[in-house]
Each structure stands twice: as C-alpha cells, then as structure tokens.
C-alpha positions in Angstrom: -9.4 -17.3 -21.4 -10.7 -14.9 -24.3 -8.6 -14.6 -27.2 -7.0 -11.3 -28.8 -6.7 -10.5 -32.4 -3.0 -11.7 -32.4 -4.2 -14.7 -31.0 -6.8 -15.4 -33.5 -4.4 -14.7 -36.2 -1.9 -17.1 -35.0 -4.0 -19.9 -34.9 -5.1 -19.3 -38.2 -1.6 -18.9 -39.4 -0.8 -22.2 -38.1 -4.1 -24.2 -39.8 -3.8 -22.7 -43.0 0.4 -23.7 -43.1 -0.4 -27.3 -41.9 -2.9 -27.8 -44.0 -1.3 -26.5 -47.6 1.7 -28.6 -46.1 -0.6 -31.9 -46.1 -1.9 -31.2 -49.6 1.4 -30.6 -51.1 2.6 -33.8 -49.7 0.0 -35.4 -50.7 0.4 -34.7 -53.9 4.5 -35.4 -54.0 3.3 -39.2 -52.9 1.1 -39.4 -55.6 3.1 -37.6 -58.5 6.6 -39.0 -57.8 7.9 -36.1 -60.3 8.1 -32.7 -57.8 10.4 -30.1 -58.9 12.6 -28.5 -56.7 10.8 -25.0 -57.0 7.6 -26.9 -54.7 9.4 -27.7 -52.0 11.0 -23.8 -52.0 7.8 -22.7 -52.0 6.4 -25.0 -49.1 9.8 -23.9 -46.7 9.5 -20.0 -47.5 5.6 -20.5 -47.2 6.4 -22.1 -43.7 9.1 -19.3 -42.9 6.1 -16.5 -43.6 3.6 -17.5 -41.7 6.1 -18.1 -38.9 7.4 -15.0 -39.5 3.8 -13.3 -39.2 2.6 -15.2 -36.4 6.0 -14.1 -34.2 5.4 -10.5 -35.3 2.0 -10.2 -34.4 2.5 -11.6 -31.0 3.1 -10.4 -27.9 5.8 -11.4 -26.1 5.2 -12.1 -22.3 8.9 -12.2 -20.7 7.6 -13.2 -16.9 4.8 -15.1 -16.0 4.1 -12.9 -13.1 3.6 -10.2 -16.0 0.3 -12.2 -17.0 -0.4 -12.7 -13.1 -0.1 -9.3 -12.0 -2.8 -8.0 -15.0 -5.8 -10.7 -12.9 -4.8 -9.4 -9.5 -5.1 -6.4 -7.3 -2.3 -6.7 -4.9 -3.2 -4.8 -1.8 -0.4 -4.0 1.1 -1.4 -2.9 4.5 0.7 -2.1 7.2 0.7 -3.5 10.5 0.8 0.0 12.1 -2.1 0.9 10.0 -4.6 -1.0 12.0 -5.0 -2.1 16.2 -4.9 -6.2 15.7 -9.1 -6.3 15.9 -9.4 -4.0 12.8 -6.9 -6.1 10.9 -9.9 -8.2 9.0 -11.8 -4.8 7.9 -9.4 -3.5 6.1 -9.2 -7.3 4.7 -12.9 -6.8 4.1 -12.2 -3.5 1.9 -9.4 -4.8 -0.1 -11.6 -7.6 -1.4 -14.4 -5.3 -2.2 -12.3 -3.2 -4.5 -10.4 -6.2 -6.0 -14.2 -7.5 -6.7 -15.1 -4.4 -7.9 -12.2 -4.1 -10.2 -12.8 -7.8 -11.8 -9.8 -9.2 -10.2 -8.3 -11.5 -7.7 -7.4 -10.1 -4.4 -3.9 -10.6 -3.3 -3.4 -8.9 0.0 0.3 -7.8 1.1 1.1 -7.5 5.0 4.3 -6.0 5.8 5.9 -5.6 9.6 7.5 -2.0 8.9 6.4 1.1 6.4 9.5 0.8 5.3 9.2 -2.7 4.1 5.9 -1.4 2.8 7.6 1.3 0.6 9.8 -0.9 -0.7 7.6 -3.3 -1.8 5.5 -0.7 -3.6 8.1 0.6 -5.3 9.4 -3.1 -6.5 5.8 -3.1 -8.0 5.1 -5.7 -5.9 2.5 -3.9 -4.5 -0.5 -2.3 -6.4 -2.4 0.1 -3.7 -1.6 0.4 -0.1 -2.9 1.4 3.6 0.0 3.5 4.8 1.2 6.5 7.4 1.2 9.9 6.4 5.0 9.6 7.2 5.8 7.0 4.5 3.6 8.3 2.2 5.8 12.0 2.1 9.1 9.4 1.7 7.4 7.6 -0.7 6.7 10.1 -2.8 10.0 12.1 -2.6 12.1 9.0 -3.5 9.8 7.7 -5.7 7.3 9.3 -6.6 4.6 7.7 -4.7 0.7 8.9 -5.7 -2.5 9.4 -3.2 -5.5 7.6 -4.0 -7.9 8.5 -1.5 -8.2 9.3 2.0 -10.8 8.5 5.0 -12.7 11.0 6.2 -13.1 10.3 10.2 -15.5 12.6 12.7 -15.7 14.8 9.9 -11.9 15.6 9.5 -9.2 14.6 6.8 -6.6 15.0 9.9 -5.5 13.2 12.5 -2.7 13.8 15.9 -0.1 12.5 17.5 -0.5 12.2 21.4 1.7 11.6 24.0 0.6 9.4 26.7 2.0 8.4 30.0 0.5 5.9 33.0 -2.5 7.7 34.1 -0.6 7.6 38.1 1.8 8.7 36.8 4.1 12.0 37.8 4.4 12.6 34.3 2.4 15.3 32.9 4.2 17.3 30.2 6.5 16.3 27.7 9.6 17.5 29.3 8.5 15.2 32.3 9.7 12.1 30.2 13.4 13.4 30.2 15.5 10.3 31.6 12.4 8.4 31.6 11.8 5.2 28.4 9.9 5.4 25.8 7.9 4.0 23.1 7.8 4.2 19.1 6.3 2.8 16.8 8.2 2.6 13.6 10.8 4.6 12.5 8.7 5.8 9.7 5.5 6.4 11.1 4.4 10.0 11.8 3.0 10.1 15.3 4.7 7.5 17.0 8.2 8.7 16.2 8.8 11.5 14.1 6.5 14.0 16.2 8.6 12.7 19.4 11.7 13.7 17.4 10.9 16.5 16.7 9.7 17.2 20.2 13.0 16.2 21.6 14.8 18.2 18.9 13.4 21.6 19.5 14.7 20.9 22.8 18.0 20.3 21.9 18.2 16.9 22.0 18.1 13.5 20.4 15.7 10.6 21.1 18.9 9.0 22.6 20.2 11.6 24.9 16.8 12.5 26.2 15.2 9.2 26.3 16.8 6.8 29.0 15.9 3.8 26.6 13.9 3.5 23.3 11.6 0.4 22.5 9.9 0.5 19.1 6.8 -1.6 19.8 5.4 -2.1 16.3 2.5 -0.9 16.6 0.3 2.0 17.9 -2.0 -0.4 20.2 1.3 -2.2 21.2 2.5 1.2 22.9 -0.9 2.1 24.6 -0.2 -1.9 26.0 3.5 -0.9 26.9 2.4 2.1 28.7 -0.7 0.8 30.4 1.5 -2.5 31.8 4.2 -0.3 33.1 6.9 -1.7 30.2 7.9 1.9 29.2 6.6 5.4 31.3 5.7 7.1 27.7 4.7 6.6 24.0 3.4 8.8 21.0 0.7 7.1 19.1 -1.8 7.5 16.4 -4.8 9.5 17.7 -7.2 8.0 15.2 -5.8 4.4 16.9 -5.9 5.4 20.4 -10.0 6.8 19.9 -10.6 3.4 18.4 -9.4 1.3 21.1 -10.9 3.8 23.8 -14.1 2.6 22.4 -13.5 -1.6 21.8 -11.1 -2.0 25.0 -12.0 1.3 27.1 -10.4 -0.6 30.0 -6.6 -0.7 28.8 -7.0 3.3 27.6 -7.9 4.2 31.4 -4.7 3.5 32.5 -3.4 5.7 30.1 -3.5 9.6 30.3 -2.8 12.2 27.1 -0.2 14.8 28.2 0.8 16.4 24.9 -1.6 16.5 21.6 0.0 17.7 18.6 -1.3 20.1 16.1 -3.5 18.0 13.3 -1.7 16.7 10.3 -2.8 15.1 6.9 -4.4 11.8 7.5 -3.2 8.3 7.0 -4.2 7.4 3.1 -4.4 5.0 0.4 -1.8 5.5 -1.8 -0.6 3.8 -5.3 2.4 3.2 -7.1 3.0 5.6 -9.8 2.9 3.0 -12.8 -0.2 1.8 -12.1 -2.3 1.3 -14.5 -4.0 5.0 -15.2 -7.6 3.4 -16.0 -7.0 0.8 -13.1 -6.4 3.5 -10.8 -9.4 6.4 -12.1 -11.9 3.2 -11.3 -10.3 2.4 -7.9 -10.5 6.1 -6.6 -14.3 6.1 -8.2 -15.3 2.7 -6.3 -14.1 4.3 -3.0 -15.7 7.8 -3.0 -18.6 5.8 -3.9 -18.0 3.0 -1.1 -19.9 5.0 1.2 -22.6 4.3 -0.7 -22.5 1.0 -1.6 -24.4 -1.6 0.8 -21.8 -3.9 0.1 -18.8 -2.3 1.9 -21.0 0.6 4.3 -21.0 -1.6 6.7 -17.5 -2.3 7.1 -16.5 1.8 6.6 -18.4 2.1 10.0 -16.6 -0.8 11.5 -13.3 1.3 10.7 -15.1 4.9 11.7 -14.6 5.5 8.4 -17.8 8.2 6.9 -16.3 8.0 3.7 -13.4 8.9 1.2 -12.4 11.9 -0.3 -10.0 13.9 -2.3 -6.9 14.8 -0.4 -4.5 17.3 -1.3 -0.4 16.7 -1.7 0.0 20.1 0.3 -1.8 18.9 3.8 1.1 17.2 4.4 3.5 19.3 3.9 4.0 19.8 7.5 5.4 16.9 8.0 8.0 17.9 5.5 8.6 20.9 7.8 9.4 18.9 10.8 12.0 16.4 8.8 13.9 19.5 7.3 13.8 21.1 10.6 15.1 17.7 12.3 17.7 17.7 9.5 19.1 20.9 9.6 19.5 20.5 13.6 21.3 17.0 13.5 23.5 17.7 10.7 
C-alpha cells in the first residue's frame, strides 16, 4: 500500500523519538549524575512528536471508509434485466470498476425501492435503475444521471399492455374485472402507466382490477400472461423486444393491446456524493464503451449501441402522470 506524506512523517516522527530516547538513556546508565531538566526534556520531546504525528494524520473513523475508496459498488435491479441478461450487465459493471482501478462490488436488490435506499445509505456507488425510481430518487434525494443506453437509435422506451394472444381482450378497458400483473410499485411501465390508465378512468388499480399480482419482474409478467396466471400485464417495451428475440416462443402467446407514448429511458444513475473526479471518468469510460473492444461486445449482447447524454427534462413526464395520479386520489 503506498504511503502519503502524513504517513511518511509519522514514521519519521517515531524513529527520530526512539532513537534520541535510546541515546539519552544510554547516557543516564553511564553518567549516573542526570539532572532533572534531561528527563523534562526527553517527556516534552516524546509529547511533541506525538503531538505532530496525531495532527498530521488522518483519522479513519470506519473501516469501510478505507474499503469503499478500492471499490466500485454497483447495484442493479432485478427488474432491470430478463434473468438471461442478468450476467451482461455483470460483464459491464466489472469493465468500469476495471477501468476505474478498483474492485468490483456488485449490489442486487429485489425492489427499486430497496435499490433507492441503498443508494442513498451510500451503500451503493452507481446503479442500473427504472426511469420511475430514478424521478423519486432524485426528488427525495437528489439522485444524479450518469448515462443512458441508446437502443434502435432512441433514448426512449414504452410501456405495453399485453393480454393472451386468444384472448377477448383487446383494449385496455377490456381488462376491467379481469387480474392483472405489475411489476414493482416503482417501476414505470409495469405499474405506474397502468395507474394512470386506470385513473383517467376513474378508478383505482383495486376497484378496476379483480386482483393484482406484482410478479417482480417484466419477463415474469410476459410468463404470467402467456401461462394463463393473470389475463393482463404492463411491461417494459425494451424487455418484451428482447425476449421476442431469445425466447420468441413465450412472446407468441402474448398480444400488445395498448402501447403508451415513449418516455425517458431506463439509466445509470449515481449517488449525489460521489466522488466528482470518480464520477467525470465513469461517464467518459461509458460514452467511450462503445468503442472499446473490451466491453463492445457485451453492449450488443444488451442491444445496447451505445451511451449518451440524457437530459433531466425527458422525464418529466413521468412527473406529470404522478401529480396527475395524486391530485385524483387525494
């Protein structure tokens, strides 16, 4: 482990006390005759270097402190990613902790919500989230955008709501009394777009819905559809296109009935404290990752073309359908 300045000085402190203190006792041994005025001198000589050595060193109050400066501690979502995707994003996280010259410490988390709160404990460094977390995240705490994926040439993505492909259900208003499928409470297209749905009609996910499942997961709710479990869902259109082409077979049975306008897309995002020059070379790496034959590969694994710059303001309207759900269920 390399040394600081403080560090250096420490040590030296501590050789040039012990050694005075040998000579000087050396010489009481051999003299017998030492005045009292020596041995003040060797204690307030101990008591400055001591003195020096504490004020010139830093103090580290938690180990983790030290432990947190050598990693890169990356959180990713369940929802994020359908199971088979799970080890790219895996793949990317150690790239960038490589990259960055630390070790890679990768956070999963069942919920966004558990997500959120682990970035804001600062347990959590950078983080694969939902466009819906992100706009709480950043209204409670002031959670910050990294990056974002550009996919088929688009910074956006949809929710869409699907239903059994023989099914009798083919508009929105079809699934009134029928069950349905969420996601998570937090993400975007697989629960607040069907809220809101349900709320410009008047109603509540409760009153509309016979009964409400939250499956986890975005592939988890194509599944629940397809195998008759519930008759609809809402899920992540960026998911549902990237099953359609690994596992065509299970999208057949579903059909799209609704597709809702485009929103911002699903980011990387990092906690506001981080580290300023820590987070400049982590949004260089990935606008560059593209680029890199390291990591290219794996962007095309996710359909990723590459990252970009993505403004706050795409998402603000997401932000319009929570205050409209607000004001309606107040």
């Amino acid at each position: 482990m390399a040394l600081n300045n403080e560090s250096h000085l420490f040590i030296i402190n501590i050789i040039c006390y012990n050694f005075i203190k040998v000579e000087l006792l050396n010489f009481i041994i051999k003299n017998k005759k030492i005045s009292f005025v020596i041995i003040v001198v060797l204690v307030a000589a101990g008591a400055f270097w001591f003195w020096q050595s504490q004020k010139n060193t830093v103090e580290i109050k938690n180990s983790e402190d030290f432990e947190a400066s050598t990693e890169l501690r990356v959180g990713i979502a369940a929802m994020i990613t359908p199971s088979e995707g799970k080890r790219y994003y895996e793949d990317l996280a150690n790239w960038l902790a490589k990259k960055t010259d630390r070790e890679p410490k990768l956070i999963f988390k069942k919920s966004y919500q558990e997500m959120n709160d682990a970035i804001e404990a600062k347990e959590v460094d950078i983080a694969f989230i939902c466009a819906g977390p992100y706009v709480d995240g950043k209204k409670k705490f002031g959670l910050e955008l990294l990056v974002a994926p550009m996919v088929g040439g688009k910074t956006t993505y949809n929710s869409y709501i699907i239903a059994k492909t023989n099914s009798a259900i083919n508009k929105f208003e079809d699934l009134k009394g029928k069950t349905f499928a969420f996601t998570d409470p937090q993400s975007n297209t697989g629960a607040l777009v069907p809220t809101y749905m349900v709320t410009k009609l008047g109603k509540t996910p409760e009153t509309f819905f016979s009964k409400l499942i939250y499956s986890g997961g975005h592939d988890a709710s194509i599944s629940a559809v397809a195998n008759n479990l519930v008759d609809g869902a809402a899920v992540d259109s960026l998911i549902f296109d990237y099953i359609k082409e690994r596992r065509p077979g299970l999208v057949d049975e579903v059909k799209i009935i609704e597709e809702s306008p485009p929103f911002g897309i699903p980011m990387i995002v990092a906690r506001p404290d981080l580290n300023q020059d820590l987070k400049s070379k982590l949004r260089s790496f990935l606008l560059s990752a593209d680029s890199d034959s390291q990591i290219k590969d794996v962007l095309a694994n996710m359909e990723i073309e590459k990252f970009t710059i993505i403004d706050d303001s795409a998402y603000n309207s997401i932000r319009e359908m929570i205050n409209f759900i607000e004001t309606k269920t107040q």
